[in-house]
C-alpha positions as a Markdown table, in Angstrom:
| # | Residue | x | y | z |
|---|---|---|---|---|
| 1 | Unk | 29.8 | -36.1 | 53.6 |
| 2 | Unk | 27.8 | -39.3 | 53.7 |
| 3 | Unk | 28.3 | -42.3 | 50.6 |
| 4 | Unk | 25.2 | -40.4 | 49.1 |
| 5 | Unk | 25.8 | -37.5 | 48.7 |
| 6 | Unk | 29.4 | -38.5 | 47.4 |
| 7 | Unk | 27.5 | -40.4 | 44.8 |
| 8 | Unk | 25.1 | -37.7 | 43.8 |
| 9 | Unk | 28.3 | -35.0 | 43.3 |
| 10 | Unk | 30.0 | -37.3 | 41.1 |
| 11 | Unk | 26.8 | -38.1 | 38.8 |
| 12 | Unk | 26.1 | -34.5 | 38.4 |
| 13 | Unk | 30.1 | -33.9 | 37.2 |
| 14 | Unk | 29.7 | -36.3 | 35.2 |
| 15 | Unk | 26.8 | -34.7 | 33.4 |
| 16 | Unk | 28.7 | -31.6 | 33.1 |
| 17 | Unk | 31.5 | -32.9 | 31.3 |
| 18 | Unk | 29.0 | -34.6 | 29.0 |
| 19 | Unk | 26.8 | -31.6 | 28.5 |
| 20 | Unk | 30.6 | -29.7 | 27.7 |
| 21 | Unk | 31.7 | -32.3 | 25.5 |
| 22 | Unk | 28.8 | -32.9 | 23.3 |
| 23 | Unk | 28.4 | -29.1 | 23.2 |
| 24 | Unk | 32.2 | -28.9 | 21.8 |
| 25 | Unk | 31.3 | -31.3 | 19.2 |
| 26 | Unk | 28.2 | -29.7 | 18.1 |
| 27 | Unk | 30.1 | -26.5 | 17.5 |
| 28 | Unk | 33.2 | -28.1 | 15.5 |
| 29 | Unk | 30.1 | -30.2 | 13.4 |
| 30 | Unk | 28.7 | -26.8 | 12.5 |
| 31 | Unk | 32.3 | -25.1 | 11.8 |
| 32 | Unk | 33.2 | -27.7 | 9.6 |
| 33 | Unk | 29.6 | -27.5 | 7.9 |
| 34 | Unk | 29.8 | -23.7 | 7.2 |
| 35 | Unk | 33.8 | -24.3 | 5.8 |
| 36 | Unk | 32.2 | -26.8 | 3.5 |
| 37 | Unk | 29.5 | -24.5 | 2.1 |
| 38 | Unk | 31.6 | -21.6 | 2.0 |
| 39 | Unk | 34.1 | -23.7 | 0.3 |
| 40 | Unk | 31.4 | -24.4 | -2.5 |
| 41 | Unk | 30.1 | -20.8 | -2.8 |
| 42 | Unk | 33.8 | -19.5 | -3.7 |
| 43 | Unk | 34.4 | -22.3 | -6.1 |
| 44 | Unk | 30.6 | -21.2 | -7.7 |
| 45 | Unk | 31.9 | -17.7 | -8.1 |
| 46 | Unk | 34.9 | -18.2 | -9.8 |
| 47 | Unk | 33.7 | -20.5 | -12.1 |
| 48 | Unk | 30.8 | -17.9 | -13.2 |
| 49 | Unk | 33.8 | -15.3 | -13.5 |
| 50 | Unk | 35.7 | -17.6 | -15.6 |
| 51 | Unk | 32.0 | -18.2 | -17.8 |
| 52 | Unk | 32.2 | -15.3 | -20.5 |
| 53 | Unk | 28.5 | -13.9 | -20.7 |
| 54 | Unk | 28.5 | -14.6 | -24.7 |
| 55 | Unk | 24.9 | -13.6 | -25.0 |
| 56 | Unk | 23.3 | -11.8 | -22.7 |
| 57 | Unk | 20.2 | -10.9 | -24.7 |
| 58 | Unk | 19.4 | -13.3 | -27.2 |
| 59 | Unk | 17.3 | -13.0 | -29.5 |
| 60 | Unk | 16.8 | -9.1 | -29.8 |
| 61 | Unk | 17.2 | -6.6 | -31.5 |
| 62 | Unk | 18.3 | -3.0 | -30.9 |
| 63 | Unk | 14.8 | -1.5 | -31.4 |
| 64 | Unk | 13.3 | -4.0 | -28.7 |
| 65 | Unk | 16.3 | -2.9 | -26.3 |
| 66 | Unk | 15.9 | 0.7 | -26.6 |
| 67 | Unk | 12.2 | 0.1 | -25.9 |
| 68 | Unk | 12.8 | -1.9 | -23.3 |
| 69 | Unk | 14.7 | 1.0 | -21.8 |
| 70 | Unk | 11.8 | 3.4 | -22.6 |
| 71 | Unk | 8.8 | 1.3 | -21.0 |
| 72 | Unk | 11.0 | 1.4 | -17.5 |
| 73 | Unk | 10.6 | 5.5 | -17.9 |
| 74 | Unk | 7.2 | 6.0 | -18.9 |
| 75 | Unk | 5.1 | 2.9 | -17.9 |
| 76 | Unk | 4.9 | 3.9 | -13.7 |
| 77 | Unk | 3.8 | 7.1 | -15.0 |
| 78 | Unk | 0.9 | 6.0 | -17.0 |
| 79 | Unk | 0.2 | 3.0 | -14.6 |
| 80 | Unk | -0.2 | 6.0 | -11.9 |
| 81 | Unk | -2.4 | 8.3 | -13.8 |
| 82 | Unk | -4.6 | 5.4 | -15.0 |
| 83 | Unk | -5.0 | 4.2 | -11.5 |
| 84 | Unk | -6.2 | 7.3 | -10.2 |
| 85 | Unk | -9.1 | 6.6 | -12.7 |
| 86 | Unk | -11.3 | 4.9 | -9.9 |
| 87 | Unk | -14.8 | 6.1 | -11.2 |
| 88 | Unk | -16.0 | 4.2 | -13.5 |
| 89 | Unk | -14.1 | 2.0 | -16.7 |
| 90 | Unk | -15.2 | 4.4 | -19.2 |
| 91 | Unk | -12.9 | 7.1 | -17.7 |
| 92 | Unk | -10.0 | 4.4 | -18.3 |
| 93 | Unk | -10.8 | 2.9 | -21.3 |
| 94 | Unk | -10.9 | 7.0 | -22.7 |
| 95 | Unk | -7.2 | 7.2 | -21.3 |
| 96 | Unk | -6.0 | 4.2 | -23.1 |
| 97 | Unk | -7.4 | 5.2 | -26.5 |
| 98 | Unk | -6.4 | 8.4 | -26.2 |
| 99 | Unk | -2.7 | 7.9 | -25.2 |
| 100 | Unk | -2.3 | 5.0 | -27.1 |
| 101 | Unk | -3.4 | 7.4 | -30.6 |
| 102 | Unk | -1.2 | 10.1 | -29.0 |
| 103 | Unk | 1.8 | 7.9 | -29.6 |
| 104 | Unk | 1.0 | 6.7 | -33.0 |
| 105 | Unk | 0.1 | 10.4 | -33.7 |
| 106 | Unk | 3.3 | 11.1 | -32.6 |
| 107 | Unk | 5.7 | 8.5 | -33.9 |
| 108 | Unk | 3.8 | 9.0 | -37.7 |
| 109 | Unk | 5.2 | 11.9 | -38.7 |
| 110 | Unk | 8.8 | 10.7 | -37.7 |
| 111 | Unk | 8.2 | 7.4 | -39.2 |
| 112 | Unk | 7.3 | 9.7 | -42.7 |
| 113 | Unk | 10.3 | 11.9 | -42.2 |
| 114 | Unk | 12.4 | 9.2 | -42.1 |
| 115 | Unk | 11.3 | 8.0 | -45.1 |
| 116 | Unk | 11.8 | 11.0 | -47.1 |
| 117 | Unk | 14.9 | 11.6 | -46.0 |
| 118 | Unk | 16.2 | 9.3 | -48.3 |
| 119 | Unk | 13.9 | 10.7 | -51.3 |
| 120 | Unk | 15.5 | 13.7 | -53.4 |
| 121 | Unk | 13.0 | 16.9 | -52.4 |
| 122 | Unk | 11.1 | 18.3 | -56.0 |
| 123 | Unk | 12.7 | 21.6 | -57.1 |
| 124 | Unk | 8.7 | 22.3 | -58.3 |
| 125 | Unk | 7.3 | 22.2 | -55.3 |
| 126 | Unk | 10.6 | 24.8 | -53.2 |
| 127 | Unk | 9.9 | 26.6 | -56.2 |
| 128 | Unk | 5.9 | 26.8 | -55.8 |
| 129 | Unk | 6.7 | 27.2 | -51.7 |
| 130 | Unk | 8.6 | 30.4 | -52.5 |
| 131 | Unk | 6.4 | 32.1 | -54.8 |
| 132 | Unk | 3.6 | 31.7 | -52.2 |
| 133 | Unk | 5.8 | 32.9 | -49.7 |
| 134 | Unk | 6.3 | 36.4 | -52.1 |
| 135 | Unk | 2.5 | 36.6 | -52.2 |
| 136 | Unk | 2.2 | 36.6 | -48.4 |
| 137 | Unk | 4.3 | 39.4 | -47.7 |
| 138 | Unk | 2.9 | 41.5 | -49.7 |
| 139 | Unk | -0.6 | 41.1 | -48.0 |
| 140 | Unk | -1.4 | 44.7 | -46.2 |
| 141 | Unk | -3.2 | 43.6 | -42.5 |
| 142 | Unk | -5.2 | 46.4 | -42.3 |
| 143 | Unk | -7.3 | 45.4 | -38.9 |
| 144 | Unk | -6.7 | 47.2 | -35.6 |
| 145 | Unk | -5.0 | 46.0 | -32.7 |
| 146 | Unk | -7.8 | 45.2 | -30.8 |
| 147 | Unk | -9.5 | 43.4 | -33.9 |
| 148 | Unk | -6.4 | 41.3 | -34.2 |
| 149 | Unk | -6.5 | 40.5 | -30.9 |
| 150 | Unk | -10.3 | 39.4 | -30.4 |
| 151 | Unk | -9.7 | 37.1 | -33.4 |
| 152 | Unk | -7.0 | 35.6 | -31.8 |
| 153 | Unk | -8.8 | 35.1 | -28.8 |
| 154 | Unk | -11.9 | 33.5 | -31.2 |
| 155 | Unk | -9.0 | 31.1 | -32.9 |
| 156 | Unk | -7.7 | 29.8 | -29.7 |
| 157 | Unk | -8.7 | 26.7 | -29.0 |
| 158 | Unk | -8.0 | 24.0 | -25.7 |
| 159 | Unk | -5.2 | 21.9 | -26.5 |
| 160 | Unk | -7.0 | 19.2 | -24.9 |
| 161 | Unk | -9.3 | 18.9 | -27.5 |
| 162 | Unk | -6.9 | 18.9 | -30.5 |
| 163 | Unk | -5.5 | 16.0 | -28.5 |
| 164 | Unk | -8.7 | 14.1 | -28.4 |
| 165 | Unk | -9.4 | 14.6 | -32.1 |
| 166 | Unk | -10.9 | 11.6 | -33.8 |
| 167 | Unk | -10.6 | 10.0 | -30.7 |
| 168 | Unk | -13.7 | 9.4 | -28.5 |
| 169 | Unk | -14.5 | 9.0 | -25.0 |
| 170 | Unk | -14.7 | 10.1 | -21.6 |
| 171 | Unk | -13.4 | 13.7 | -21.0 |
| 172 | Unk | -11.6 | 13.4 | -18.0 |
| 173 | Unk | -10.0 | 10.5 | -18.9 |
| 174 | Unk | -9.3 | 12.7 | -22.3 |
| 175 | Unk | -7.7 | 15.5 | -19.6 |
| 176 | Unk | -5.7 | 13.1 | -17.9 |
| 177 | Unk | -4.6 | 11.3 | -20.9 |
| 178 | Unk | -3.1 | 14.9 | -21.9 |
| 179 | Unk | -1.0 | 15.6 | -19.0 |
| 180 | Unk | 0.2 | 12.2 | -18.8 |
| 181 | Unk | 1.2 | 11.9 | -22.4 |
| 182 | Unk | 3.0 | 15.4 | -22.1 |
| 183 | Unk | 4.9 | 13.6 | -18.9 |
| 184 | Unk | 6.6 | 11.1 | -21.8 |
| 185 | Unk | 6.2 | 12.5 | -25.3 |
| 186 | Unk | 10.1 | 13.7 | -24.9 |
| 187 | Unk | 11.2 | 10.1 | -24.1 |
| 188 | Unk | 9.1 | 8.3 | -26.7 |
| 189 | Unk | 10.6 | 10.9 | -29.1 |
| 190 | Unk | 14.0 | 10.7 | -28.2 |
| 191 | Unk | 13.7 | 7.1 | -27.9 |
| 192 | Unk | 12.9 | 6.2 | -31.5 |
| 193 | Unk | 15.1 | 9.1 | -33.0 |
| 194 | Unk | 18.0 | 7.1 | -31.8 |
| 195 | Unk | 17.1 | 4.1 | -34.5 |
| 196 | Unk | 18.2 | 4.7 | -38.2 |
| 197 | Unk | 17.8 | 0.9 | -38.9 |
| 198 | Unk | 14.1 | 0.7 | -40.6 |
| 199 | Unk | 13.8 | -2.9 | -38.8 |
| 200 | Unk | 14.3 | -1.4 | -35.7 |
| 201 | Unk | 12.3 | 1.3 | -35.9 |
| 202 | Unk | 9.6 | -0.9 | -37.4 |
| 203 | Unk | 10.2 | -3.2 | -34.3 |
| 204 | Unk | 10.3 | -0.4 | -32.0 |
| 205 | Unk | 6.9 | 1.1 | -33.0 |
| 206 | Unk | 4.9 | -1.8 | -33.4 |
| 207 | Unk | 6.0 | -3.5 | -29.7 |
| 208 | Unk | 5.4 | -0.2 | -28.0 |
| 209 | Unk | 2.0 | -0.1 | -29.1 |
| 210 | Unk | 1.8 | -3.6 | -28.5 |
| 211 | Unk | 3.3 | -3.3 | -25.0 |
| 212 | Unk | 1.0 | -0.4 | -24.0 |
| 213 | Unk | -2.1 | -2.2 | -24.3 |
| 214 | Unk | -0.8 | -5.2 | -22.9 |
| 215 | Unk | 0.3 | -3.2 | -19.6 |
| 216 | Unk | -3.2 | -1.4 | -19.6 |
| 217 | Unk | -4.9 | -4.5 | -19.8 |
| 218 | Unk | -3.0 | -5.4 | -16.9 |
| 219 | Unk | -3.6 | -2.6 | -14.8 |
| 220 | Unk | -7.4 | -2.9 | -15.2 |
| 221 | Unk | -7.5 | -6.6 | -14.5 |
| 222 | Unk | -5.1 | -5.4 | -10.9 |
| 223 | Unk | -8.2 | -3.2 | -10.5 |
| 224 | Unk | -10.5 | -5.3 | -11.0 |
| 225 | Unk | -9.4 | -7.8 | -8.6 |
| 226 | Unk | -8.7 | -5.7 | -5.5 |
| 227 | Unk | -9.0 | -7.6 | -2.3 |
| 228 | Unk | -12.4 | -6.3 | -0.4 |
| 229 | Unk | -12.5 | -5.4 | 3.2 |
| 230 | Unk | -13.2 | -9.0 | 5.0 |
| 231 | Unk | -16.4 | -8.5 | 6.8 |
| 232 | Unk | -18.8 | -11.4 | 9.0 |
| 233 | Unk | -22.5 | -12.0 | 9.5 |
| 234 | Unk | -22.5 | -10.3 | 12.7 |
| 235 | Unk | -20.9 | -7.0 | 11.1 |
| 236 | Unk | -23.7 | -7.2 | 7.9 |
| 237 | Unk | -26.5 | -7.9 | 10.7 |
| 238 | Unk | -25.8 | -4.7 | 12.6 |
| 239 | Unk | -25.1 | -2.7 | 10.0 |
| 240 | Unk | -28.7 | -3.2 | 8.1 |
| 241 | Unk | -30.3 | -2.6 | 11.7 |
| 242 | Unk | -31.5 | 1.0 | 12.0 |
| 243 | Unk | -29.7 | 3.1 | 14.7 |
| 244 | Unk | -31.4 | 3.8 | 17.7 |
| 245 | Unk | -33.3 | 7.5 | 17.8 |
| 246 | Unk | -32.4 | 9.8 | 20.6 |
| 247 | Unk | -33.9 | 9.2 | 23.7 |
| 248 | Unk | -34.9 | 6.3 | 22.9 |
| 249 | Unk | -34.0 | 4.2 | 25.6 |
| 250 | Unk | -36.5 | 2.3 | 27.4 |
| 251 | Unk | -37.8 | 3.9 | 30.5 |
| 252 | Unk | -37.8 | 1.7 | 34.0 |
| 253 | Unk | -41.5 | 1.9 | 34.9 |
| 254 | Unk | -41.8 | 1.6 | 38.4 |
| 255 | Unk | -44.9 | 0.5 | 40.4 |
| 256 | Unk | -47.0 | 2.6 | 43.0 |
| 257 | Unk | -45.5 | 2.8 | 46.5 |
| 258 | Unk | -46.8 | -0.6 | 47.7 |
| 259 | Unk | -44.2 | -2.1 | 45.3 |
| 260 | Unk | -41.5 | 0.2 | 47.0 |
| 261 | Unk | -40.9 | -2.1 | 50.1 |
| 262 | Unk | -37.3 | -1.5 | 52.1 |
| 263 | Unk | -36.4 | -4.6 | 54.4 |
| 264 | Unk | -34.4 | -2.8 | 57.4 |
């Protein structure tokens, strides 16, 4: 082994153990780093544990949190249905009338019943209810079977339009306003018959009806600004270019046989 090549072999060693050292130190900088920061996360936690959460919703009442609970049931539903609406507006702007009158339809008669609950009930009128009742019975239905039955039939009517009365609009979105509202009538119900405060119920109704049309407005304007299929000049040129007919490609015409000249 010549001076050279003695030379050479202990350079490169000596870049080895350099490489290996700094490569040691990296490692202990970053093991020390993450002992730090783990250090800081753990003393982060238990000081949130030893934080009592005093108020977690301030500001609220229990009408407003029993609604809250009830919009995270029924708003996908109608967000869904009134999606599917792609048409035209006036199918969704029928929905949204239509449900939100369902629910004040709906919420109207409990709202009264509450009311008189607390009202003594008039001996007159049980008294005027039973005599009536007396009358009835004694009513002799003297129409066949099949009378009673066409008249029935005649009497019937499509639940879907007692459920768009007074309201008007588009019929489909009247049809799917039904179905959805039958999808969450039990949960608005059941919702509000578990206030007896009359502020909360007060709060309850008027921020549900508040809250649907806000989330409807919503929904349209997510419609409404739907990202469009990028497209380029190129695409738009070609697509305003009528397509070719069958057969119509252009024919090679060829010349008479002087033009057909073969070099051998």
């Amino acid at each position: 082994m010549n001076k050279e090549e003695q030379i050479l072999r202990q350079n490169i060693q000596k870049l080895i153990r350099y490489v290996k050292t700094k490569k040691l130190n990296e490692e202990k900088e970053i093991r020390n780093s993450l002992k730090k920061l783990a250090n800081l996360e753990l003393k982060k936690m238990l000081s949130e544990a030893n934080t009592p959460d005093i108020d977690p919703a301030p500001n609220k009442s229990t009408g407003i949190n029993v609604l809250e609970e009830l919009l995270k049931k029924i708003i996908p539903v109608l967000e869904a249905d009134f999606k599917s609406l792609t048409t035209d507006e006036a199918q969704r702007q029928s929905f949204r009338a239509h449900i939100v009158s369902a629910v004040i339809g709906t919420l109207t008669p409990a709202k009264v019943n509450n009311q008189a609950s607390n009202q003594e009930s008039n001996p007159l009128e049980e008294e005027i209810d039973i005599q009536i009742a007396d009358e009835d019975d004694k009513f002799i239905d003297i129409r066949t079977d099949q009378e009673k039955k066409a008249e029935e039939e005649e009497e019937e009517e499509d639940p879907r339009d007692d459920f768009g009365s007074g309201v008007e609009g588009d019929e489909t979105g009247r049809n799917m306003a039904y179905n959805s509202f039958k999808k969450i009538e039990n949960n608005i119900i059941d919702s509000y018959e578990l206030l007896s405060n009359p502020e909360d119920q007060e709060l309850f109704y008027d921020y549900l009806i508040a809250n649907l049309k806000l989330y409807f407005d919503k929904f349209e304007s997510e419609l409404a600004g739907q990202v469009e299929e990028p497209t380029n000049q190129a695409y738009d040129t070609a697509k305003e270019e009528p397509a070719p007919e069958e057969g119509g490609e252009e024919e090679l015409e060829l010349g008479g046989e002087e033009d057909l000249e073969f070099e051998l």
